[in-house]
Backbone as ProteinMPNN parsed JSONL, in Angstrom:
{"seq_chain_A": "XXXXXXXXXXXXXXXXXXXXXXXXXXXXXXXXXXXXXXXXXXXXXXXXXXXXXXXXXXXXXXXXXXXXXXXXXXXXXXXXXXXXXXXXXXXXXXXXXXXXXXXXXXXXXXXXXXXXXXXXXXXXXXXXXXXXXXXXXXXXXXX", "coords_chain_A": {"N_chain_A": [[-30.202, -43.839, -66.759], [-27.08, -42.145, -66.663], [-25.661, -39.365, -68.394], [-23.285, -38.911, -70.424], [-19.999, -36.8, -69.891], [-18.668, -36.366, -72.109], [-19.216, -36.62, -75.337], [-17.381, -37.739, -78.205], [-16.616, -38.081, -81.409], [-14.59, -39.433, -84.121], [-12.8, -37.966, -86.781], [-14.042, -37.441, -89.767], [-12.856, -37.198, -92.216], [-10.405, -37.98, -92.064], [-11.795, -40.874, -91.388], [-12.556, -41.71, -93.492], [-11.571, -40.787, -96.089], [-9.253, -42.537, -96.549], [-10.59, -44.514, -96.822], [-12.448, -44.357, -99.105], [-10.604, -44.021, -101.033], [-9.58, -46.711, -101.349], [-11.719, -48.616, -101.609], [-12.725, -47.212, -104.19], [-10.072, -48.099, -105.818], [-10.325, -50.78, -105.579], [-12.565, -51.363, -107.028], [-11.94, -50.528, -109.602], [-10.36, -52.529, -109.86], [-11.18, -54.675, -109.959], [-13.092, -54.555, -112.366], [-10.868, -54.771, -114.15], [-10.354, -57.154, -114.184], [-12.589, -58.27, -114.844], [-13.003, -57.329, -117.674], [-9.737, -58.932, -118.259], [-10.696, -61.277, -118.226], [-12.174, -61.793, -119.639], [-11.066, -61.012, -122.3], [-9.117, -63.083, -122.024], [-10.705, -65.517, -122.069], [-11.499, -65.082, -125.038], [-13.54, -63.251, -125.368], [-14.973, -60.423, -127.021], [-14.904, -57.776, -125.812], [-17.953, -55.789, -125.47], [-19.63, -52.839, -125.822], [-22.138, -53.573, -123.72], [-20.886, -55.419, -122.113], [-18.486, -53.899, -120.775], [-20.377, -51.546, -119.583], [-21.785, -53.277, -117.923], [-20.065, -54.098, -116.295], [-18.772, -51.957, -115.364], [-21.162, -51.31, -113.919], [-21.598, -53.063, -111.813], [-19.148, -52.741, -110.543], [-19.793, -50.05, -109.667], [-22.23, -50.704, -107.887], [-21.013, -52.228, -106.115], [-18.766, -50.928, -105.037], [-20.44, -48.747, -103.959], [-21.79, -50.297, -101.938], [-19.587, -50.855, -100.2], [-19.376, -48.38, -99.096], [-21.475, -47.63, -98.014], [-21.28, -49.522, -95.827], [-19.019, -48.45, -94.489], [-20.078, -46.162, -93.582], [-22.319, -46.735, -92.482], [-20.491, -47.709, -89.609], [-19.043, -45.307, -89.439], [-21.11, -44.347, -87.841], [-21.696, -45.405, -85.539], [-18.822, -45.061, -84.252], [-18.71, -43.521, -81.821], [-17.068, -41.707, -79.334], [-17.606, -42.459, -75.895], [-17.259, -40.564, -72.585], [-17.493, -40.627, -69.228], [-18.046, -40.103, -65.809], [-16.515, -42.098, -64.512], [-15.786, -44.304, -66.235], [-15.72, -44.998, -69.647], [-17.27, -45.683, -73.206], [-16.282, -47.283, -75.412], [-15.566, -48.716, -78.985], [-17.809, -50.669, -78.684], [-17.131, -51.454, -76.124], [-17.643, -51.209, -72.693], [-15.17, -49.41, -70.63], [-13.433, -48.965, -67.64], [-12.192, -46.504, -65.749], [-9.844, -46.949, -63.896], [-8.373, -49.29, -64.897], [-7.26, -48.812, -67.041], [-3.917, -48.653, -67.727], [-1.84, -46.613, -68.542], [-1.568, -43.756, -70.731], [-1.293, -42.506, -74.071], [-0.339, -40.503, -76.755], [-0.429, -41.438, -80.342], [0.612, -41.033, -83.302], [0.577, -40.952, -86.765], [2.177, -41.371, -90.454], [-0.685, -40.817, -91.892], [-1.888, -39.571, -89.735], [-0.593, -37.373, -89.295], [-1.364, -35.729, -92.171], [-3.841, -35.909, -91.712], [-4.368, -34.146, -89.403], [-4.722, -35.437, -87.35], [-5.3, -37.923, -84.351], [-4.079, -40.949, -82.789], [-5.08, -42.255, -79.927], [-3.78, -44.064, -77.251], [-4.996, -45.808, -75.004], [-3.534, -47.853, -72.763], [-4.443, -50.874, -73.605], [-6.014, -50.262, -75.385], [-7.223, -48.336, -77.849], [-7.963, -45.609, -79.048], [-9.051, -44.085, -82.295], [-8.758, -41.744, -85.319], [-8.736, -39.343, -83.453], [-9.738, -36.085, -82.987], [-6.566, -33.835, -83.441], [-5.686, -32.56, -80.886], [-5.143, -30.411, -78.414], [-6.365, -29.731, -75.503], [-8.533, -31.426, -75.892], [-6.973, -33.784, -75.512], [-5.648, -33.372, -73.036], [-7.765, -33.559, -71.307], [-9.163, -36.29, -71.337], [-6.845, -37.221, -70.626], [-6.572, -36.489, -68.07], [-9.218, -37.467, -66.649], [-8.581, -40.007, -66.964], [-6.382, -40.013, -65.187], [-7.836, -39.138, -63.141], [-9.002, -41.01, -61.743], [-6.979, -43.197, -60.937]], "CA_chain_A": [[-28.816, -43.866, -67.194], [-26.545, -41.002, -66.666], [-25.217, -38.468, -69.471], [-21.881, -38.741, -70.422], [-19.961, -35.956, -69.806], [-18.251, -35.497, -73.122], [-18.855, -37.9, -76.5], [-15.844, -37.448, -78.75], [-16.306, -38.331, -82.603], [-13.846, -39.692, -84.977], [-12.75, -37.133, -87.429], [-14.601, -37.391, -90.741], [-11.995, -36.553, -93.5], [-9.223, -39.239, -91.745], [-12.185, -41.974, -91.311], [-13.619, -41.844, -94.786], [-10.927, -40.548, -97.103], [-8.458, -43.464, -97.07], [-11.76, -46.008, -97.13], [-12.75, -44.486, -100.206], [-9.364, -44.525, -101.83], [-8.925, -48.403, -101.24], [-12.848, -48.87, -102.805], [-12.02, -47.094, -105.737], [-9.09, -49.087, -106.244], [-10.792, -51.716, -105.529], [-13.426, -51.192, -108.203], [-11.092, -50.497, -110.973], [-9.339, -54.194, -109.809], [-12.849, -55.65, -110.441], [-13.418, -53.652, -114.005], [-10.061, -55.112, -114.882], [-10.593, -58.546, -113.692], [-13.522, -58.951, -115.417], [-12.134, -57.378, -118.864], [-9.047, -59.691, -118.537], [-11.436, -62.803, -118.157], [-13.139, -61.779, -121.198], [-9.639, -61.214, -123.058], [-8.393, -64.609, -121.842], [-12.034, -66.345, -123.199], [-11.492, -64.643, -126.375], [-14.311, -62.897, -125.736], [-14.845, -59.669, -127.399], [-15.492, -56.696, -124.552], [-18.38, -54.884, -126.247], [-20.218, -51.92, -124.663], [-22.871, -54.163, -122.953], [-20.031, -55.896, -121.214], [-18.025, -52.869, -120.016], [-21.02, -51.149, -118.89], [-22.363, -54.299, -116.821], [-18.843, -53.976, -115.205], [-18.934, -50.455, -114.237], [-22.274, -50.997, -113.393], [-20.871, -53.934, -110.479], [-18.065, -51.788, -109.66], [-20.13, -48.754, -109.109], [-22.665, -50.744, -106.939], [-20.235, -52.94, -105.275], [-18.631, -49.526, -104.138], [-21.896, -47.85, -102.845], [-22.384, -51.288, -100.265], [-19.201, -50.828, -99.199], [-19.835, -46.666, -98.549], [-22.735, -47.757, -96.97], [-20.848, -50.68, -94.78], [-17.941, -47.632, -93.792], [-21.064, -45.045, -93.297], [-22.668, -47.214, -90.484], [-19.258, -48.22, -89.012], [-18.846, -44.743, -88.351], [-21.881, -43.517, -86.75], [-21.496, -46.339, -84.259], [-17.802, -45.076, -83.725], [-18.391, -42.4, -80.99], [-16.307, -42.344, -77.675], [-18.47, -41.712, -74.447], [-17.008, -40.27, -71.517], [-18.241, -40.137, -67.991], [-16.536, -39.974, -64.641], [-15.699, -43.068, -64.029], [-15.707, -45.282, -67.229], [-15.851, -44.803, -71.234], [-17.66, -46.225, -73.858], [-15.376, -47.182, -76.727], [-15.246, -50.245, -79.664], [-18.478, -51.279, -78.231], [-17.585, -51.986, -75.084], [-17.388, -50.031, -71.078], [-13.85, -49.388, -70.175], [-13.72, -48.422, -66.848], [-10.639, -45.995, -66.142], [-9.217, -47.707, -63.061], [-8.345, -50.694, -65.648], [-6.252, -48.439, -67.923], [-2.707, -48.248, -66.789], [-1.444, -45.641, -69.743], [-1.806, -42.706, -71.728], [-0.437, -42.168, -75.104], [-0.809, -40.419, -77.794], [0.209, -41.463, -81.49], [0.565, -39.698, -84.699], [1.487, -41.867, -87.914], [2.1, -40.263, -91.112], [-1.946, -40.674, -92.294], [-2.75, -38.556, -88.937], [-0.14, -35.533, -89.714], [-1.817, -35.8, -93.332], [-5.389, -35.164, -91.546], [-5.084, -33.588, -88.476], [-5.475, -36.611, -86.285], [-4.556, -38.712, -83.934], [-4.692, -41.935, -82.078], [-4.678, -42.354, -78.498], [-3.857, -45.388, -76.761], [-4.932, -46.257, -73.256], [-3.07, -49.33, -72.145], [-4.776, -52.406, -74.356], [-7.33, -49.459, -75.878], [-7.135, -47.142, -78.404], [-9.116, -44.488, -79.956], [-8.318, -43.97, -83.527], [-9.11, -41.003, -85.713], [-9.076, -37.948, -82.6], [-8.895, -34.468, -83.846], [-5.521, -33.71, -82.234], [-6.19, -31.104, -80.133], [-4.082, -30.876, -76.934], [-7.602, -29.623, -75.228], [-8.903, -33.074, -75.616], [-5.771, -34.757, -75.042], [-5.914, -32.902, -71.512], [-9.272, -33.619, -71.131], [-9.054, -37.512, -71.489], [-5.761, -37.719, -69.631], [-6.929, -36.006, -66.55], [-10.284, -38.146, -66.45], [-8.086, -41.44, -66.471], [-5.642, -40.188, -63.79], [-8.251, -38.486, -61.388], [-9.267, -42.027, -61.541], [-6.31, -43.998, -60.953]], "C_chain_A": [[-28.296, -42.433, -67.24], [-26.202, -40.501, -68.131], [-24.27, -38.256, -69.396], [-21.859, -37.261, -70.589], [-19.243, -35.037, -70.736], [-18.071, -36.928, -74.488], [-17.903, -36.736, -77.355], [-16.143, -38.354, -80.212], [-15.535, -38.152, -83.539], [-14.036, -38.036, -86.161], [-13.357, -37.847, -88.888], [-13.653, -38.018, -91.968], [-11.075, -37.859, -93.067], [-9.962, -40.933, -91.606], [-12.519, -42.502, -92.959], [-12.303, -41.732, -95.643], [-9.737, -42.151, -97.873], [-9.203, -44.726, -97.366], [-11.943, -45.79, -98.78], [-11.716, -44.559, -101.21], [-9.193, -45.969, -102.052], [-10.354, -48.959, -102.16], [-12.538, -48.334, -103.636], [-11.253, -48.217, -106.441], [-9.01, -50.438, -106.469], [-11.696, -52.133, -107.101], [-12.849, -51.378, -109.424], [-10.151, -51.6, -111.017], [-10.238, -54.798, -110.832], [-13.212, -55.516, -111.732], [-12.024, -54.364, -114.768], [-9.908, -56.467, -115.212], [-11.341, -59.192, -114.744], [-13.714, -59.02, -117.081], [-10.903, -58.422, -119.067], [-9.735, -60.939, -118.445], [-11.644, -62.725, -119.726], [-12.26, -61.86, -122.477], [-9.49, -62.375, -123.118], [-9.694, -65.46, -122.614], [-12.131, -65.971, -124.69], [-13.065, -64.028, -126.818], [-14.41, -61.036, -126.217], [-15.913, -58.679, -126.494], [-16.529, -55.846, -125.35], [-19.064, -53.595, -125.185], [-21.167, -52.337, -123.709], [-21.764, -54.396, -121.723], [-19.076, -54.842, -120.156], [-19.145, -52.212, -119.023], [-21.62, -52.233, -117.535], [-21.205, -54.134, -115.721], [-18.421, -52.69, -114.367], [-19.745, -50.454, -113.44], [-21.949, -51.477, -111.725], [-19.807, -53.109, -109.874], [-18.428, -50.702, -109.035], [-21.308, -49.678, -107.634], [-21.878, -51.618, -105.735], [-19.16, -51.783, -104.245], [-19.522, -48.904, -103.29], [-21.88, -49.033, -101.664], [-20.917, -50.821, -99.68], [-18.814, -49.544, -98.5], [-20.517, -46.642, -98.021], [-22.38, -48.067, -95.634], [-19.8, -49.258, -93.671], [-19.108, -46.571, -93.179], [-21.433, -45.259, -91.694], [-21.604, -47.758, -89.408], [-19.35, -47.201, -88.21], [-19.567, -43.98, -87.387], [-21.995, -44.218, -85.642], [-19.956, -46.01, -83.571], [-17.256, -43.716, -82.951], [-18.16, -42.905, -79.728], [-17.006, -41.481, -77.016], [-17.936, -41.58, -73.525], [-17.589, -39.946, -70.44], [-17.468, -40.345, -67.051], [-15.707, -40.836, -64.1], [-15.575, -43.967, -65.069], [-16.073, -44.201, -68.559], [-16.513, -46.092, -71.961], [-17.4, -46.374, -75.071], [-15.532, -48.727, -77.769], [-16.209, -51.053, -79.25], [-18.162, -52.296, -77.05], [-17.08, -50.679, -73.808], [-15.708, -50.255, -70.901], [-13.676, -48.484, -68.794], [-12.218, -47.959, -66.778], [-9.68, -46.738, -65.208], [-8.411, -49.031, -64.25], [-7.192, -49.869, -66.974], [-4.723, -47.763, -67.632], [-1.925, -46.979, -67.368], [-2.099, -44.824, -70.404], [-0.935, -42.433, -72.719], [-1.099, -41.787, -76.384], [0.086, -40.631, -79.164], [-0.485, -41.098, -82.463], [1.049, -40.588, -85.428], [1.51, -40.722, -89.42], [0.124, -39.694, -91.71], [-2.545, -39.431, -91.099], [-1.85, -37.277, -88.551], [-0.956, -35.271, -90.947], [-3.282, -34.74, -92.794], [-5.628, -34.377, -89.918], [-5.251, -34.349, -87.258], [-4.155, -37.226, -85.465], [-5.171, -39.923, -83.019], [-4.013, -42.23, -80.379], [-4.938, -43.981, -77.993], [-3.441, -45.051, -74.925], [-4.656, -47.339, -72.915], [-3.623, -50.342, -73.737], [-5.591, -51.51, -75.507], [-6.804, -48.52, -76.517], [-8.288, -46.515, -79.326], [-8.847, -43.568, -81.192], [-9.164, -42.177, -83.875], [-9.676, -39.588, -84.907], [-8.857, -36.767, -83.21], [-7.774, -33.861, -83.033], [-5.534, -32.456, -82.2], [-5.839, -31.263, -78.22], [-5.564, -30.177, -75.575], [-8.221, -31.255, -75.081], [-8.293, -34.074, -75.011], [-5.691, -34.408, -73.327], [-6.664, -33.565, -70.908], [-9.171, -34.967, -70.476], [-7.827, -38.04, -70.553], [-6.075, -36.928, -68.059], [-8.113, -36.716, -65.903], [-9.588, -39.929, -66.071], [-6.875, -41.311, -65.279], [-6.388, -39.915, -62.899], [-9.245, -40.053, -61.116], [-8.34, -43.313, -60.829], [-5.456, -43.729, -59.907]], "O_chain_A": [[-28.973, -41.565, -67.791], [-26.481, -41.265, -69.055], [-23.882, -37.494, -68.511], [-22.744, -36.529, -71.034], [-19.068, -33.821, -70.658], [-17.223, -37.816, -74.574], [-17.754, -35.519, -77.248], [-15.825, -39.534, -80.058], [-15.466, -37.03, -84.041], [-15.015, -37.3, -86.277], [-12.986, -39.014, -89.013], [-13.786, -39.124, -92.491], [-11.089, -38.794, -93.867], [-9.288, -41.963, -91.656], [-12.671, -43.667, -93.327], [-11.899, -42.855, -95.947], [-9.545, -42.574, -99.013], [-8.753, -45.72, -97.936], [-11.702, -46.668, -99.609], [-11.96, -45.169, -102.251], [-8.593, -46.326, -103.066], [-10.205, -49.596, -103.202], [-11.739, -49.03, -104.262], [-11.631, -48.991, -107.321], [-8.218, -51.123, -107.116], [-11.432, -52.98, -107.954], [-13.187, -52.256, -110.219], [-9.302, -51.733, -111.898], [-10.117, -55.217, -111.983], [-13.708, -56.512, -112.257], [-12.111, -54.506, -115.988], [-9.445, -56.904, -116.265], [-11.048, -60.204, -115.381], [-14.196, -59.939, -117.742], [-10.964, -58.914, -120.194], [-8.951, -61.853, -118.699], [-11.318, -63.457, -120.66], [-12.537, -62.532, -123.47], [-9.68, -62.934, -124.198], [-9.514, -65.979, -123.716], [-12.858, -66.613, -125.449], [-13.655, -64.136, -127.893], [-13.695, -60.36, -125.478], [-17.142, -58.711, -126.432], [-15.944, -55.02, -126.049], [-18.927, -53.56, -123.963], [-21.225, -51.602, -122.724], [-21.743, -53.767, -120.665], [-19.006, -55.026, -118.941], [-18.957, -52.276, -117.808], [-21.808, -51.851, -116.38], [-21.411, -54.056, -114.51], [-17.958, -52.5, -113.242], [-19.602, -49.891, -112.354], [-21.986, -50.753, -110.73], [-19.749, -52.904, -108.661], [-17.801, -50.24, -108.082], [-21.16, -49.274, -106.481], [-22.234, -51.576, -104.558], [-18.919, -51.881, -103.042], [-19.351, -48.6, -102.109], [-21.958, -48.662, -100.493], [-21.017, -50.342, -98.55], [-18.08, -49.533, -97.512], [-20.614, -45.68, -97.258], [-22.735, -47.486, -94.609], [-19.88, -49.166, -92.446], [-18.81, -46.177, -92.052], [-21.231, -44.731, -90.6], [-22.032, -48.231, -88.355], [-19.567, -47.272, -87.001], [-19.139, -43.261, -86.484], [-22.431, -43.621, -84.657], [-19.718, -46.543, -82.487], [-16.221, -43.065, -83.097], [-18.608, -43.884, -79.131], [-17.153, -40.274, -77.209], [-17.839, -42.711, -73.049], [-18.293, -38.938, -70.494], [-16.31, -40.727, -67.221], [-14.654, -40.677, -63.482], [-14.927, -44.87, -64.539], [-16.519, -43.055, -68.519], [-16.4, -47.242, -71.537], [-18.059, -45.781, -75.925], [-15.601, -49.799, -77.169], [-15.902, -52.245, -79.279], [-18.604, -53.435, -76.897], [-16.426, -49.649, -73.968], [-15.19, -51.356, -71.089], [-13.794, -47.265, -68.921], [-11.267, -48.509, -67.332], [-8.662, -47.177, -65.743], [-7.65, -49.665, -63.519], [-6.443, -50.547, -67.678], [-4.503, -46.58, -67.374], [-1.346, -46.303, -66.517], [-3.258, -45.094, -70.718], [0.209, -42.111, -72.399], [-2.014, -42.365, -76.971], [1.2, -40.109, -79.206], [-1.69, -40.885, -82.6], [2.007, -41.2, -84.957], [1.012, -39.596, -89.455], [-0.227, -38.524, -91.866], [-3.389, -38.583, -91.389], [-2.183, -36.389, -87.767], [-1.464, -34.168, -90.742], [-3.668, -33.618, -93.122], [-6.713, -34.112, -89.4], [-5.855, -33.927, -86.271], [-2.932, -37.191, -85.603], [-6.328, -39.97, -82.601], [-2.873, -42.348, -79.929], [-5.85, -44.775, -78.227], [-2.588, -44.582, -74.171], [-5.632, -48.051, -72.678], [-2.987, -50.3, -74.79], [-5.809, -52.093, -76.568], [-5.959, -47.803, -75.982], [-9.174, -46.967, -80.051], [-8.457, -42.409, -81.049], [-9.868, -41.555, -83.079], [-10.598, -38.879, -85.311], [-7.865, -36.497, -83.888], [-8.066, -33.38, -81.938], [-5.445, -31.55, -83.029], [-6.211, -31.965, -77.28], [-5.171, -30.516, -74.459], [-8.213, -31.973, -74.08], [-8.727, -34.954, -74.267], [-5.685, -35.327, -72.508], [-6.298, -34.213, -69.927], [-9.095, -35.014, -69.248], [-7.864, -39.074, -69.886], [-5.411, -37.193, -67.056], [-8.161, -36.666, -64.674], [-9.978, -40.745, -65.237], [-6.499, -42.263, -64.596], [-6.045, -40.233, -61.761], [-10.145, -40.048, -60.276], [-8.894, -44.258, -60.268], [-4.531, -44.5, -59.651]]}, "name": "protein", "num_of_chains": 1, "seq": "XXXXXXXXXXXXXXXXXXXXXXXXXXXXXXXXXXXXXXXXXXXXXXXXXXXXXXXXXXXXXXXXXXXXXXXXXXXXXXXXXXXXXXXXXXXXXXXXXXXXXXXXXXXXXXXXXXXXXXXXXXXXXXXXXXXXXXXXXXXXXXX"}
């Protein structure tokens, strides 16, 4: 098997940061959830009970830091001269009619951006008009 000629990994800070914002938030749903049950039963929240609920919120956070962890070491783009390897699957370039790149406000925030090739896009790029070159000259000297 050949050696791509340039893998391309998601930026860090723009994959992770807004995951762990939404777990958090998540967590402290769950911590509230489970205090307002206990309210509504007329049961009296003592420190056992709080702590059991942090405890679930803190590990129910770690699986899903784990779940985003291995997401993104599986979420590197492979380039070679005639096809890419993106979203787990081959995209050969002939097959991509477009180039575009978009910016939303989350990827002025970090730096990023997402490129869309026709049906395909590649989220979290470090926008860097170097790359953007790069990638758009590989799908036209194809097409």
């Amino acid at each position: 098997m050949e050696n791509p000629q340039y893998v391309l990994m998601p930026d860090k800070r723009s994959y992770f940061v807004p995951r762990i914002i939404m777990v958090i938030f998540l967590a402290v749903l769950i911590y509230y959830g489970i205090f307002l049950n206990l309210k509504f039963l007329k049961i009296n929240m003592g420190v056992y009970y709080s702590l059991g609920a942090i405890v679930i919120s803190i590990i129910l956070a770690g699986f899903a830091f784990l779940e985003t962890y291995s997401k993104y070491m599986k979420a590197a783009y492979y380039f070679y001269a005639d096809r890419m390897y993106a979203n787990n699957m081959w995209h050969p370039y002939v097959t991509i009619p477009s180039f575009e790149v978009k910016r939303n406000p989350l990827d002025k925030i970090f730096g990023t951006s997402t490129i869309v090739l026709g049906k395909y896009k590649l989220k979290y790029v470090p926008y860097s008009k170097q790359i953007h070159n790069y990638i758009r000259s590989l799908v036209q000297s194809s097409n």
